[in-house]
mmCIF file of the N, C-alpha and C atoms, coordinates in Angstrom:
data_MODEL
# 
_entry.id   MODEL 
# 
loop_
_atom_site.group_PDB 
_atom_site.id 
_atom_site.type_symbol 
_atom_site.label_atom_id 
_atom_site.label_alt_id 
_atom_site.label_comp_id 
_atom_site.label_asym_id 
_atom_site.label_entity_id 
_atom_site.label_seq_id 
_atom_site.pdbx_PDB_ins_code 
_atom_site.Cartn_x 
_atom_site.Cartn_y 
_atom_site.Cartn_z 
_atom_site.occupancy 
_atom_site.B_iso_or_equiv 
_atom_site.pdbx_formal_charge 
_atom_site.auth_seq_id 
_atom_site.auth_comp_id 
_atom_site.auth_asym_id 
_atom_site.auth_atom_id 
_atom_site.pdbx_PDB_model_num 
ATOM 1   N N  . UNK A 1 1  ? 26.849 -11.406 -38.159 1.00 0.00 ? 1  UNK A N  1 
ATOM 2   C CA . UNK A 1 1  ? 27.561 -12.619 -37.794 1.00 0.00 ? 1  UNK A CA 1 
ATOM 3   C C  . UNK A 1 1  ? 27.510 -13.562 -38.991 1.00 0.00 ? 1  UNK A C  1 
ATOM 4   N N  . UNK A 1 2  ? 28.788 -14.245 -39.191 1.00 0.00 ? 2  UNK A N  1 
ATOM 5   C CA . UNK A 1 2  ? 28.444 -15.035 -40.486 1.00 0.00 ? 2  UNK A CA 1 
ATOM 6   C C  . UNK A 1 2  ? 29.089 -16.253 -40.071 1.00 0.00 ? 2  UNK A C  1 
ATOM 7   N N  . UNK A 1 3  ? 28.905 -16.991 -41.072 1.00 0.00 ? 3  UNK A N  1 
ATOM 8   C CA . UNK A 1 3  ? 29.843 -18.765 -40.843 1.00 0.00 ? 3  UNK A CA 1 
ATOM 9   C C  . UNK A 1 3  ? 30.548 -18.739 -41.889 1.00 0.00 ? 3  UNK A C  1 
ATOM 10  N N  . UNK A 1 4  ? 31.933 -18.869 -41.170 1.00 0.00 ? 4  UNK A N  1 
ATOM 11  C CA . UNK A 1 4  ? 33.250 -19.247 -42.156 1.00 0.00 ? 4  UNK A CA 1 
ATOM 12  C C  . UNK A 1 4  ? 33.594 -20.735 -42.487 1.00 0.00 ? 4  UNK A C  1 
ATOM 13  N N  . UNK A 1 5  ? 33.268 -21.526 -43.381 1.00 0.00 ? 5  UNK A N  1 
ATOM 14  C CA . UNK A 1 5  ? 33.846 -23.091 -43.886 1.00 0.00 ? 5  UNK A CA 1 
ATOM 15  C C  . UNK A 1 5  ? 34.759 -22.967 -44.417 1.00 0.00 ? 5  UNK A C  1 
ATOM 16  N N  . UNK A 1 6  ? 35.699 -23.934 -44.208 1.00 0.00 ? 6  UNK A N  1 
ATOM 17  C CA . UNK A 1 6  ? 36.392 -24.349 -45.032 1.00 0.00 ? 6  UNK A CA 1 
ATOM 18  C C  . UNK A 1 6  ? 36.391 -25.799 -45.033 1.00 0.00 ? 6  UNK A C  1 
ATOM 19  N N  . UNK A 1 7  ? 36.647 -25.450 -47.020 1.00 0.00 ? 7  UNK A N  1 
ATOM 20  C CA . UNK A 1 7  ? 36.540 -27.149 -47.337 1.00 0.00 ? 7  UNK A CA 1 
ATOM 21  C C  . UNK A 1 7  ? 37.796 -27.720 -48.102 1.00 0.00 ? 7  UNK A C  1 
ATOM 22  N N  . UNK A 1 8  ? 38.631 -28.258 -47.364 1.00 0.00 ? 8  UNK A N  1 
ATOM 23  C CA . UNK A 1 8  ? 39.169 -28.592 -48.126 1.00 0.00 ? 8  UNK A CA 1 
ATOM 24  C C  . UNK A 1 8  ? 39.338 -30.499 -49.131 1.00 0.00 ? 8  UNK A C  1 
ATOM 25  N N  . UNK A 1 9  ? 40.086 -30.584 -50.410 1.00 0.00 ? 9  UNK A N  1 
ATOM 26  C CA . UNK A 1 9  ? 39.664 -31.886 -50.715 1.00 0.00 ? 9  UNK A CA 1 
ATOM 27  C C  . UNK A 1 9  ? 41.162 -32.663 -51.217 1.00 0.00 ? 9  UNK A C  1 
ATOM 28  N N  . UNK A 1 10 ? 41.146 -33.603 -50.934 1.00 0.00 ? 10 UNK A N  1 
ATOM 29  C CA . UNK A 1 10 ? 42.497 -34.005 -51.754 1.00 0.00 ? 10 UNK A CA 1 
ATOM 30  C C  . UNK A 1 10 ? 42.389 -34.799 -52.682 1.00 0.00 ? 10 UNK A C  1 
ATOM 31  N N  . UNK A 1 11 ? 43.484 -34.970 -53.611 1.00 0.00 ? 11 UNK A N  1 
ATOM 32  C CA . UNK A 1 11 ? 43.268 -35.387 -54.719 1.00 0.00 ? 11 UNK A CA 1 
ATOM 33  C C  . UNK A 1 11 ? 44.532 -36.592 -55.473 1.00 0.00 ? 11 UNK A C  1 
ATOM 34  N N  . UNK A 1 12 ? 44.271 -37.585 -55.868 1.00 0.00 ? 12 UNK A N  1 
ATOM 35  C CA . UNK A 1 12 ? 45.525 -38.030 -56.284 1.00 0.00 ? 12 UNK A CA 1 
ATOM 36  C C  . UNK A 1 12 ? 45.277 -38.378 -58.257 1.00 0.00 ? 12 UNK A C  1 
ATOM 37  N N  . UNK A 1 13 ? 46.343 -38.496 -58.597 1.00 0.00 ? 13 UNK A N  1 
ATOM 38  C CA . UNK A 1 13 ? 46.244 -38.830 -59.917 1.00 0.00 ? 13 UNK A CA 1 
ATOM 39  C C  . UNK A 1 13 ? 47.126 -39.874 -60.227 1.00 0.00 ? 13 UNK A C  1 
ATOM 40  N N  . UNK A 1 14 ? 46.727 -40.644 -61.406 1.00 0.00 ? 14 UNK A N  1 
ATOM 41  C CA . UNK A 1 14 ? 46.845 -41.922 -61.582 1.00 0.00 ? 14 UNK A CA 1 
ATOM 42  C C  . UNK A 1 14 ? 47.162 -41.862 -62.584 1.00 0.00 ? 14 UNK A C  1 
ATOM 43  N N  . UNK A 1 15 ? 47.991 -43.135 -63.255 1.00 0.00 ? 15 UNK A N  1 
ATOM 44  C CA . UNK A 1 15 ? 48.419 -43.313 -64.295 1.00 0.00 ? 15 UNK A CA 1 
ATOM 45  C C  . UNK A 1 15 ? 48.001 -44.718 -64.777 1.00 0.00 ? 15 UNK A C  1 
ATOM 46  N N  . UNK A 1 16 ? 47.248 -44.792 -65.557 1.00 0.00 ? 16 UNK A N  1 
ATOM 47  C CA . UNK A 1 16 ? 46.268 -45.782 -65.812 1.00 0.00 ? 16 UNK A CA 1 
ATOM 48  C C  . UNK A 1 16 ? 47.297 -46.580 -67.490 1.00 0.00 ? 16 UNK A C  1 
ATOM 49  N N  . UNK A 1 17 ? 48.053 -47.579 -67.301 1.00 0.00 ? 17 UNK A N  1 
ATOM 50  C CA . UNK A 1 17 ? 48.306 -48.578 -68.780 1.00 0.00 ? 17 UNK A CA 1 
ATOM 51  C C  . UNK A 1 17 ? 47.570 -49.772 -68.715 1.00 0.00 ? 17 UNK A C  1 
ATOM 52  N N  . UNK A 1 18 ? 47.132 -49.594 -70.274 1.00 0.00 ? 18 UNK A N  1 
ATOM 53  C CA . UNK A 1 18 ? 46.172 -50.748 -70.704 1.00 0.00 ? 18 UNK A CA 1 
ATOM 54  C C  . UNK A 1 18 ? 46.645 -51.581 -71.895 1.00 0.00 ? 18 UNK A C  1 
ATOM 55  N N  . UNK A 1 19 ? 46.849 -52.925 -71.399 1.00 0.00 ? 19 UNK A N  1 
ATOM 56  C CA . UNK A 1 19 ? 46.708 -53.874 -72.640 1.00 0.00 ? 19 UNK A CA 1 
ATOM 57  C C  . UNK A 1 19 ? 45.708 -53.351 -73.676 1.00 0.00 ? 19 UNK A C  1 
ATOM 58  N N  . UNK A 1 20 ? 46.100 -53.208 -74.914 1.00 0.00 ? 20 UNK A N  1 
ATOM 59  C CA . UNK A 1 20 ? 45.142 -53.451 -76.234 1.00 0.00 ? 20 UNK A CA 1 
ATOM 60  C C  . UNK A 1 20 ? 45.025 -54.146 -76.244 1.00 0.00 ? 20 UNK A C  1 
ATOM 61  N N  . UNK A 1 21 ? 44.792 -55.583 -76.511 1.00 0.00 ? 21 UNK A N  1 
ATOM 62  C CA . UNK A 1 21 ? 44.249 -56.621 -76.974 1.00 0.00 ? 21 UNK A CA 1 
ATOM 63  C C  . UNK A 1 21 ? 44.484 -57.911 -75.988 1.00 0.00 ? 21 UNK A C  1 
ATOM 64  N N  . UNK A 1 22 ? 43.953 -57.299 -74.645 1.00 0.00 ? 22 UNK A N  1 
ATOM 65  C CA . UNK A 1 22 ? 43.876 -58.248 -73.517 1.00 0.00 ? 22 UNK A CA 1 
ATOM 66  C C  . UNK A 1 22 ? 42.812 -58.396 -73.179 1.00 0.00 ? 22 UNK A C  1 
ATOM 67  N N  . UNK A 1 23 ? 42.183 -59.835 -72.927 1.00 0.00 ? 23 UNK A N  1 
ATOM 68  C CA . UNK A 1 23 ? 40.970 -59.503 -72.357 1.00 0.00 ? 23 UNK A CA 1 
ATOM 69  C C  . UNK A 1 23 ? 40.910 -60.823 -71.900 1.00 0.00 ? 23 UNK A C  1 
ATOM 70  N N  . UNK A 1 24 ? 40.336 -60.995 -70.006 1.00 0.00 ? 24 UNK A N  1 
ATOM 71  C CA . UNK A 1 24 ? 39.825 -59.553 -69.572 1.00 0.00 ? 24 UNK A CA 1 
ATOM 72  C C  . UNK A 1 24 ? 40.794 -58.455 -70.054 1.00 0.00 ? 24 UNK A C  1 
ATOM 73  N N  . UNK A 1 25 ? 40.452 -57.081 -69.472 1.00 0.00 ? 25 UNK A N  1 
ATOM 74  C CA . UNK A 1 25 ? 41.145 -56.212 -69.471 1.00 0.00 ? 25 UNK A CA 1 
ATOM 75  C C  . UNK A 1 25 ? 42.268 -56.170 -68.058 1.00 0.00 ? 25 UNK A C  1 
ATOM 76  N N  . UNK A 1 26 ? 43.758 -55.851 -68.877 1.00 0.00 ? 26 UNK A N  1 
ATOM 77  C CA . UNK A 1 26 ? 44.824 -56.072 -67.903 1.00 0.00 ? 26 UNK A CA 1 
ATOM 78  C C  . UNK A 1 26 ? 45.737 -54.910 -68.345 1.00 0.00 ? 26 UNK A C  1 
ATOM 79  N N  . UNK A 1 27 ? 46.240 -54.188 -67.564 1.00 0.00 ? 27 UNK A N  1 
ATOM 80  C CA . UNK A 1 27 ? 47.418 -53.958 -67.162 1.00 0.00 ? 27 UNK A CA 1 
ATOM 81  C C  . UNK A 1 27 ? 47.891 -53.229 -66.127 1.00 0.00 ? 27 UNK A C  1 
ATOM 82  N N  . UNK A 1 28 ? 48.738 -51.461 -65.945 1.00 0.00 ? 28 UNK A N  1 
ATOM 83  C CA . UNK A 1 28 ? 49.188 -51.881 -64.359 1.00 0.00 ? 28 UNK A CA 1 
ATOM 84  C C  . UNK A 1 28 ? 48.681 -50.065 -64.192 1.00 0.00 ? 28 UNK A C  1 
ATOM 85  N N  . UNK A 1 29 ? 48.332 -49.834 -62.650 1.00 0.00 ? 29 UNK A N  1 
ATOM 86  C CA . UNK A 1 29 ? 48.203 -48.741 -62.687 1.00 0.00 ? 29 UNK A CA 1 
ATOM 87  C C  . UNK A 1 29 ? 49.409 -48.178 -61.299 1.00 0.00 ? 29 UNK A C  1 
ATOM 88  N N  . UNK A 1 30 ? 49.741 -46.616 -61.677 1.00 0.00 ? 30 UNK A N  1 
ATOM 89  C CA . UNK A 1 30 ? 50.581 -45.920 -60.486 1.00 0.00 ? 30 UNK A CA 1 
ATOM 90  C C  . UNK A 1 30 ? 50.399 -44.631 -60.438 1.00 0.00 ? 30 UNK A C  1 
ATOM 91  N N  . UNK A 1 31 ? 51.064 -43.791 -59.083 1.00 0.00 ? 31 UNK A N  1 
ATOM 92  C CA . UNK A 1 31 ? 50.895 -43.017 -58.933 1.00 0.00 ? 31 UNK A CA 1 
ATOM 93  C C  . UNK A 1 31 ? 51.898 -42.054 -58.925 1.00 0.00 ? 31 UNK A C  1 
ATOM 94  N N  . UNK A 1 32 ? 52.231 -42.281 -60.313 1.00 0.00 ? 32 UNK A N  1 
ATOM 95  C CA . UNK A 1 32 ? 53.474 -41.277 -60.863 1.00 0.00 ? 32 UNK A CA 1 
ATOM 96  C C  . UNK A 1 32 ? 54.696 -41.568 -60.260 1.00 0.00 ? 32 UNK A C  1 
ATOM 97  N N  . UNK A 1 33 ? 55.218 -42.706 -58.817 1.00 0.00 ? 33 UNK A N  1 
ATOM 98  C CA . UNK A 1 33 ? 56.141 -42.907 -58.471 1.00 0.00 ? 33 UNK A CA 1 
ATOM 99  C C  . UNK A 1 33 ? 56.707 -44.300 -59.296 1.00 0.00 ? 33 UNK A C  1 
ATOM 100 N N  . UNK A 1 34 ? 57.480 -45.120 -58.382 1.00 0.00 ? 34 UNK A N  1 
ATOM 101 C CA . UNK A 1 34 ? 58.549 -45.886 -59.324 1.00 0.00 ? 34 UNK A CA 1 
ATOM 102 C C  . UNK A 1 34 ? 57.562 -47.566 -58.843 1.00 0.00 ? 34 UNK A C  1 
ATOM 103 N N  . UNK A 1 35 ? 56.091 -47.255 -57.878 1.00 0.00 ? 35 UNK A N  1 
ATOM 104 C CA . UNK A 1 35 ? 55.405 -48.297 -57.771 1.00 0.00 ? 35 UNK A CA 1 
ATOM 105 C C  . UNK A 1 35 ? 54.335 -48.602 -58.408 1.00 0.00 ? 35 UNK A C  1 
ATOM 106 N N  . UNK A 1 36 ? 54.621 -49.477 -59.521 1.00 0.00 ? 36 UNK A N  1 
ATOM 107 C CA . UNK A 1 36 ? 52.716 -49.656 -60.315 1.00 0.00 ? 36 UNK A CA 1 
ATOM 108 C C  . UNK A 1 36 ? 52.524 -51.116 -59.718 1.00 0.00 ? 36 UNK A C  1 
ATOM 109 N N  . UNK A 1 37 ? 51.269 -50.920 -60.064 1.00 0.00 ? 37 UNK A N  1 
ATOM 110 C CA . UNK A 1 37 ? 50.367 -52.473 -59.819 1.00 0.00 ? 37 UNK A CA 1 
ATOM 111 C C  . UNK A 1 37 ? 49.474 -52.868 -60.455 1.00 0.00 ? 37 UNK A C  1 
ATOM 112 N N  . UNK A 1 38 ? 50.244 -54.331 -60.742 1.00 0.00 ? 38 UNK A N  1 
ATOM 113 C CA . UNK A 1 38 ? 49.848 -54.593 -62.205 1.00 0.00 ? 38 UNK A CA 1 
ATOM 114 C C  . UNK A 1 38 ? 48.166 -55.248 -61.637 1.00 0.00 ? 38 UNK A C  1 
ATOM 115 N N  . UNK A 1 39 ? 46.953 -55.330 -62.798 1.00 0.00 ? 39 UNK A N  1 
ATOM 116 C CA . UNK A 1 39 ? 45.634 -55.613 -62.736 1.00 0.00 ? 39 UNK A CA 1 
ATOM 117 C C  . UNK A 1 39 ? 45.501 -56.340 -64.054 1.00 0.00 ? 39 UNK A C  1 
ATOM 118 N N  . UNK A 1 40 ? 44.314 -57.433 -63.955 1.00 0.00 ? 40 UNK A N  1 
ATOM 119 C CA . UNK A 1 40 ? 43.958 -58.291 -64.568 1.00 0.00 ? 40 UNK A CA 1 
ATOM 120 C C  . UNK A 1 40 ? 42.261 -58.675 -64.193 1.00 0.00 ? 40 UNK A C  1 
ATOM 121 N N  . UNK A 1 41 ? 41.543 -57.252 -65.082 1.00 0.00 ? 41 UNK A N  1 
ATOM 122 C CA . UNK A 1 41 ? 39.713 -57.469 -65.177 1.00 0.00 ? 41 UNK A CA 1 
ATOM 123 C C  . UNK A 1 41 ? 39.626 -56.323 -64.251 1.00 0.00 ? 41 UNK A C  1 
ATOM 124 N N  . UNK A 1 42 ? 38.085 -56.200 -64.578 1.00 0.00 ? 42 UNK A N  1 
ATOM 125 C CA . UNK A 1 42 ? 37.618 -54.705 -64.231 1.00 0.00 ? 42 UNK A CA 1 
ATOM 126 C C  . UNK A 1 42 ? 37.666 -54.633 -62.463 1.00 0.00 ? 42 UNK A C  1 
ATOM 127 N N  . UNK A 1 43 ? 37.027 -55.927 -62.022 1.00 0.00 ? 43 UNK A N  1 
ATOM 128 C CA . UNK A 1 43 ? 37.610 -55.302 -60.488 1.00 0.00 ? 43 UNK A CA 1 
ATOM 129 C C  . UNK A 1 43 ? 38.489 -55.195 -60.131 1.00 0.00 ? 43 UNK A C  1 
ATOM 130 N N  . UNK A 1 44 ? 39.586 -55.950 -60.359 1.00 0.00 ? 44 UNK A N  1 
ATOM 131 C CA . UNK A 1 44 ? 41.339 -55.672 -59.804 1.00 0.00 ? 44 UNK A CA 1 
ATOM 132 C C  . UNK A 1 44 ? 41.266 -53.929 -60.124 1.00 0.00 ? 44 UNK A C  1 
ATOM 133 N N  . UNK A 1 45 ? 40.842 -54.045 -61.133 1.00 0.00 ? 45 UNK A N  1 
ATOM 134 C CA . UNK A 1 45 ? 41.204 -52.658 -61.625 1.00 0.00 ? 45 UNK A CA 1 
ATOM 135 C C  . UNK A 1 45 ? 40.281 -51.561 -60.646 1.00 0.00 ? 45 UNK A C  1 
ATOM 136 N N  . UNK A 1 46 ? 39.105 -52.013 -60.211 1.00 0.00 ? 46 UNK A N  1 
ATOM 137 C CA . UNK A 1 46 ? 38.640 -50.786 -59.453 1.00 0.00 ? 46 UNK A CA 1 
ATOM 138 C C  . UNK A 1 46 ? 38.957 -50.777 -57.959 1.00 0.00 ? 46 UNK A C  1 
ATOM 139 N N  . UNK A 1 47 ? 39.743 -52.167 -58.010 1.00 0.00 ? 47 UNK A N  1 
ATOM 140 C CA . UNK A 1 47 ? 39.834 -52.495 -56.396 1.00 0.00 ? 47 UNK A CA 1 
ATOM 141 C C  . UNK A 1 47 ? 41.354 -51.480 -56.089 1.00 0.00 ? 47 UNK A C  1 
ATOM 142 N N  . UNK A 1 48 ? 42.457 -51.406 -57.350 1.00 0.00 ? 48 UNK A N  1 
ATOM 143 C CA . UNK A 1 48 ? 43.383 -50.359 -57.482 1.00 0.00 ? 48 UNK A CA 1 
ATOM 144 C C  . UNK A 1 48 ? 43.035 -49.139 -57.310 1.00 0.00 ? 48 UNK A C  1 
ATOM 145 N N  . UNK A 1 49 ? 41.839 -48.674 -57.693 1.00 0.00 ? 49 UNK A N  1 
ATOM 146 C CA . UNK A 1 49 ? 41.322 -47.088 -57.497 1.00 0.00 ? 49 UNK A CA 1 
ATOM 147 C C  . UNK A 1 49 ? 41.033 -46.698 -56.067 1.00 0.00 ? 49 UNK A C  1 
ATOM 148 N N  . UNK A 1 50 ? 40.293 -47.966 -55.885 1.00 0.00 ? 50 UNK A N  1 
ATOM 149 C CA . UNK A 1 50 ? 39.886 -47.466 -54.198 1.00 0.00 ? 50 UNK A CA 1 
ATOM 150 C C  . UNK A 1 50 ? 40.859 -47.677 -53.290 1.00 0.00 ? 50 UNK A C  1 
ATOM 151 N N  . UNK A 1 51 ? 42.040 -48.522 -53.519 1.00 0.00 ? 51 UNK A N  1 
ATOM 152 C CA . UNK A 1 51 ? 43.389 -48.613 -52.771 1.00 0.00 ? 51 UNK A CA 1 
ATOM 153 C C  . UNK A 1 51 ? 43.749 -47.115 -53.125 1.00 0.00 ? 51 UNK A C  1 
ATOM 154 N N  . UNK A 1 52 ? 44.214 -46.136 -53.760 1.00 0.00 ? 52 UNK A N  1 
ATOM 155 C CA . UNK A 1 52 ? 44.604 -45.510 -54.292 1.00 0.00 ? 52 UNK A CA 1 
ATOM 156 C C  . UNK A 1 52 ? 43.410 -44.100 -53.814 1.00 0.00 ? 52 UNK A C  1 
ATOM 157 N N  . UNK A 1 53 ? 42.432 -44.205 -53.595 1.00 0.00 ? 53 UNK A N  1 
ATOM 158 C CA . UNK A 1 53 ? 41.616 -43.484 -52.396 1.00 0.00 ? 53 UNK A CA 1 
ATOM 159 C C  . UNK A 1 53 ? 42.331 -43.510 -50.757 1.00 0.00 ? 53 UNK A C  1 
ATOM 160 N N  . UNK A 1 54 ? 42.478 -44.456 -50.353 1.00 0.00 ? 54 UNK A N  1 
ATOM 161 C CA . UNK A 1 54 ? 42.576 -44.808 -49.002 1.00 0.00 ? 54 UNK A CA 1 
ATOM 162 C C  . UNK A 1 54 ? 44.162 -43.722 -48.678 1.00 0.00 ? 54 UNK A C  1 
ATOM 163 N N  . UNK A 1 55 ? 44.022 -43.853 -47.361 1.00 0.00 ? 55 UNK A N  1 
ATOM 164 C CA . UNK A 1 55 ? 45.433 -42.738 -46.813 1.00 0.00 ? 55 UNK A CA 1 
ATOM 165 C C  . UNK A 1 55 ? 46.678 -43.592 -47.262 1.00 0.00 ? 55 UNK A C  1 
ATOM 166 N N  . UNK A 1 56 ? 46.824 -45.065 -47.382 1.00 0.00 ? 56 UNK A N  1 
ATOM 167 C CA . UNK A 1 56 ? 47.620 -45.755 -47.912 1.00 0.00 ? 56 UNK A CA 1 
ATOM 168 C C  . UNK A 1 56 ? 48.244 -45.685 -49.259 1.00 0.00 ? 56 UNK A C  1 
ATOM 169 N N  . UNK A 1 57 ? 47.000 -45.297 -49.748 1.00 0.00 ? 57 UNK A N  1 
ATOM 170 C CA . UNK A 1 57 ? 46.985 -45.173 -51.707 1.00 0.00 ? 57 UNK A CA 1 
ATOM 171 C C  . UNK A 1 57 ? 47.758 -46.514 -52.304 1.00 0.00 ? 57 UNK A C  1 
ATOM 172 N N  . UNK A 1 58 ? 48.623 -46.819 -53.259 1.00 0.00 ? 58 UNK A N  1 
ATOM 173 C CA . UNK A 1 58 ? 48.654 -47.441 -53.650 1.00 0.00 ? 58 UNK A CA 1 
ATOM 174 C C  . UNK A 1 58 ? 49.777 -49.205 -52.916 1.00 0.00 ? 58 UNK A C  1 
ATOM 175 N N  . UNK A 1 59 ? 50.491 -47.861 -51.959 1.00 0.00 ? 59 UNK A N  1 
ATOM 176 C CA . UNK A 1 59 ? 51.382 -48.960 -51.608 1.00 0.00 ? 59 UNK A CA 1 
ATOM 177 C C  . UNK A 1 59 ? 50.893 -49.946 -50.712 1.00 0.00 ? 59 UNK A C  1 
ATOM 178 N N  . UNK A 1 60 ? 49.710 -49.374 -49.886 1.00 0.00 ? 60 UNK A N  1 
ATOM 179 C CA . UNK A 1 60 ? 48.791 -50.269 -48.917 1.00 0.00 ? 60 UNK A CA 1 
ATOM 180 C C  . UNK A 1 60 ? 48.978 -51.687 -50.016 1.00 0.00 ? 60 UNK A C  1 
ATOM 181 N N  . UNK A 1 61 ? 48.849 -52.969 -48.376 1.00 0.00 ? 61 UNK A N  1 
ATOM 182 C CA . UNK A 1 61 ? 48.665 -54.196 -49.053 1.00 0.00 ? 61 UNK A CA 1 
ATOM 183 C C  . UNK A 1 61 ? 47.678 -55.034 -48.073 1.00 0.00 ? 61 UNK A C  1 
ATOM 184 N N  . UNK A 1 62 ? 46.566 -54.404 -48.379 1.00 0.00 ? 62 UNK A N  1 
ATOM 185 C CA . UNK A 1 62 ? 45.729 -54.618 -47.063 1.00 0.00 ? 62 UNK A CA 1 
ATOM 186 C C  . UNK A 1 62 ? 44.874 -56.020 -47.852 1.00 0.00 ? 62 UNK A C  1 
ATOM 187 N N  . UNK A 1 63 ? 44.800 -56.498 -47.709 1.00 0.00 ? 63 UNK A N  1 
ATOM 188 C CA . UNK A 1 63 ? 43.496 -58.339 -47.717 1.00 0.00 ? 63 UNK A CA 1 
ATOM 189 C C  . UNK A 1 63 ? 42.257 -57.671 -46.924 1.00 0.00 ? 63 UNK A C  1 
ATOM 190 N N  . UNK A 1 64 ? 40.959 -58.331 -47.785 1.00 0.00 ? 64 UNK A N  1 
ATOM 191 C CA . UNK A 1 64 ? 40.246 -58.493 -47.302 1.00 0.00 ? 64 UNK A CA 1 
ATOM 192 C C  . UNK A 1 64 ? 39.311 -59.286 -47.518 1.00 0.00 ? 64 UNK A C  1 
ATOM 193 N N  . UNK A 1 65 ? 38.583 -59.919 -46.358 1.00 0.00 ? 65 UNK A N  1 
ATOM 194 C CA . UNK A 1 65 ? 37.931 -61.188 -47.089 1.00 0.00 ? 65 UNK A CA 1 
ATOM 195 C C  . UNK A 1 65 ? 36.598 -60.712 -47.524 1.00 0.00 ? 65 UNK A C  1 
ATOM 196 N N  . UNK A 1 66 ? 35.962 -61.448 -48.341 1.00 0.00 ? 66 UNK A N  1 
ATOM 197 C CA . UNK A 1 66 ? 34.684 -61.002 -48.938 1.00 0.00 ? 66 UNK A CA 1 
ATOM 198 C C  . UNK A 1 66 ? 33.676 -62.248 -48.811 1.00 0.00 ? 66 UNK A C  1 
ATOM 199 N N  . UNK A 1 67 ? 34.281 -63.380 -48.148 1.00 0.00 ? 67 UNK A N  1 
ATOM 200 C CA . UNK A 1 67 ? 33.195 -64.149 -48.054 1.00 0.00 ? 67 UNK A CA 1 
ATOM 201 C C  . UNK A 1 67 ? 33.542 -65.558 -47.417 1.00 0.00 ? 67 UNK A C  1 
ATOM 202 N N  . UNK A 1 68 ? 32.939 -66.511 -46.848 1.00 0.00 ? 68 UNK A N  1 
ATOM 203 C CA . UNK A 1 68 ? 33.814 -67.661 -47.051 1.00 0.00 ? 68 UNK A CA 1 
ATOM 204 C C  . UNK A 1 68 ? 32.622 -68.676 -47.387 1.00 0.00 ? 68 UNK A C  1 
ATOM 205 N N  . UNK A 1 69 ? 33.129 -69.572 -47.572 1.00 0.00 ? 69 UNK A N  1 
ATOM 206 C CA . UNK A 1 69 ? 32.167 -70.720 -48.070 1.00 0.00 ? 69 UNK A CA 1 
ATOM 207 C C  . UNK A 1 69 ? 32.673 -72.061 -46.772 1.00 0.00 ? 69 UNK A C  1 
ATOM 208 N N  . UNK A 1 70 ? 31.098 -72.181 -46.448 1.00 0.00 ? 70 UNK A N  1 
ATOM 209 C CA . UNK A 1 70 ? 30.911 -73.173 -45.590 1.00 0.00 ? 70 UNK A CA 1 
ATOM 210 C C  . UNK A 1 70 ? 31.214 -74.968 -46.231 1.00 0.00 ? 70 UNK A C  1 
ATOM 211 N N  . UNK A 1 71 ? 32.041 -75.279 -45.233 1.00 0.00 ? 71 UNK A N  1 
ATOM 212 C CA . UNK A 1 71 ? 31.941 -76.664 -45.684 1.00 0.00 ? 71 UNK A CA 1 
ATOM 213 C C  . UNK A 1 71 ? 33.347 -77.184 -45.206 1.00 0.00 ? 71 UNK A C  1 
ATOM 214 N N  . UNK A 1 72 ? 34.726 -77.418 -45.919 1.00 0.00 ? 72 UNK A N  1 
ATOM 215 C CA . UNK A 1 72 ? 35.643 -77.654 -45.799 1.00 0.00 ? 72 UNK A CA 1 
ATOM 216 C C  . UNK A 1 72 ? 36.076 -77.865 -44.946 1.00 0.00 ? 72 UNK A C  1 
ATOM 217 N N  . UNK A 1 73 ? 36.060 -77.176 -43.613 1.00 0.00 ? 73 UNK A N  1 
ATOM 218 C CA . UNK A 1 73 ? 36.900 -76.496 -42.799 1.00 0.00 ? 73 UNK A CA 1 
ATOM 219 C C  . UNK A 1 73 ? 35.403 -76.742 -41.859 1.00 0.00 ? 73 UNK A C  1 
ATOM 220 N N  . UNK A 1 74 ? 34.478 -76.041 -41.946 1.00 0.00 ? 74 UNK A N  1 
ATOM 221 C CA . UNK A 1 74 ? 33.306 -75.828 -41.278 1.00 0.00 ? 74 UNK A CA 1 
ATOM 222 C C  . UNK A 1 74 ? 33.152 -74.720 -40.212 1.00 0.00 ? 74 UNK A C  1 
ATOM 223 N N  . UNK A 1 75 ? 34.415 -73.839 -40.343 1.00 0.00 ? 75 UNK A N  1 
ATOM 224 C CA . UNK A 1 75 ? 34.429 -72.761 -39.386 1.00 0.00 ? 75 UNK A CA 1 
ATOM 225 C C  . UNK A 1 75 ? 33.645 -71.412 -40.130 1.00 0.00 ? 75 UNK A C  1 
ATOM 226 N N  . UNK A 1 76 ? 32.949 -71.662 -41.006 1.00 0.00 ? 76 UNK A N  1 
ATOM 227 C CA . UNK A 1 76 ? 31.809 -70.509 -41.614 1.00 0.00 ? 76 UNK A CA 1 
ATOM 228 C C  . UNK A 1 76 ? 30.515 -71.285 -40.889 1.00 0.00 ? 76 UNK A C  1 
ATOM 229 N N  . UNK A 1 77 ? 30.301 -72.125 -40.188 1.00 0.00 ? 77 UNK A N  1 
ATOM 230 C CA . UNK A 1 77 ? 29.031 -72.642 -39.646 1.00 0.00 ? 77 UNK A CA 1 
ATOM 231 C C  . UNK A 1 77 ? 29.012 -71.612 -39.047 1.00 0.00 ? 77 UNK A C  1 
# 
């Protein structure tokens, strides 16, 4: 008796353009179609990779918040 797996993995590829002499570092990345998105510094830029992970990949335009700051408003109390 044996165990049959299968694994399978998917994969996307990217097309990564970079300003030379931008800094931060900026420019736009795609996924070989007619949609790039342009980035400006290293997280835009990794926050593009992991969009570009997701089942959405690049065209997703998902927000997300990362924090809020109490005070203004006072609805972070």
């Amino acid at each position: 008796m044996g165990i049959v797996l299968t694994v399978t993995t998917d994969a996307t590829q990217l097309v990564l353009a970079i300003d030379i002499d931008s800094d931060p570092i900026s420019g736009w990345v795609s996924n070989g179609t007619k949609l790039s998105r342009p980035f400006q510094g290293w997280i835009e830029l990794a926050g593009l990779i992991e969009a570009a992970r997701s089942p959405e990949g690049l065209g997703s335009k998902r927000s997300q918040t990362l924090g809020s700051f109490p005070g203004a408003n006072g609805l972070g109390l």
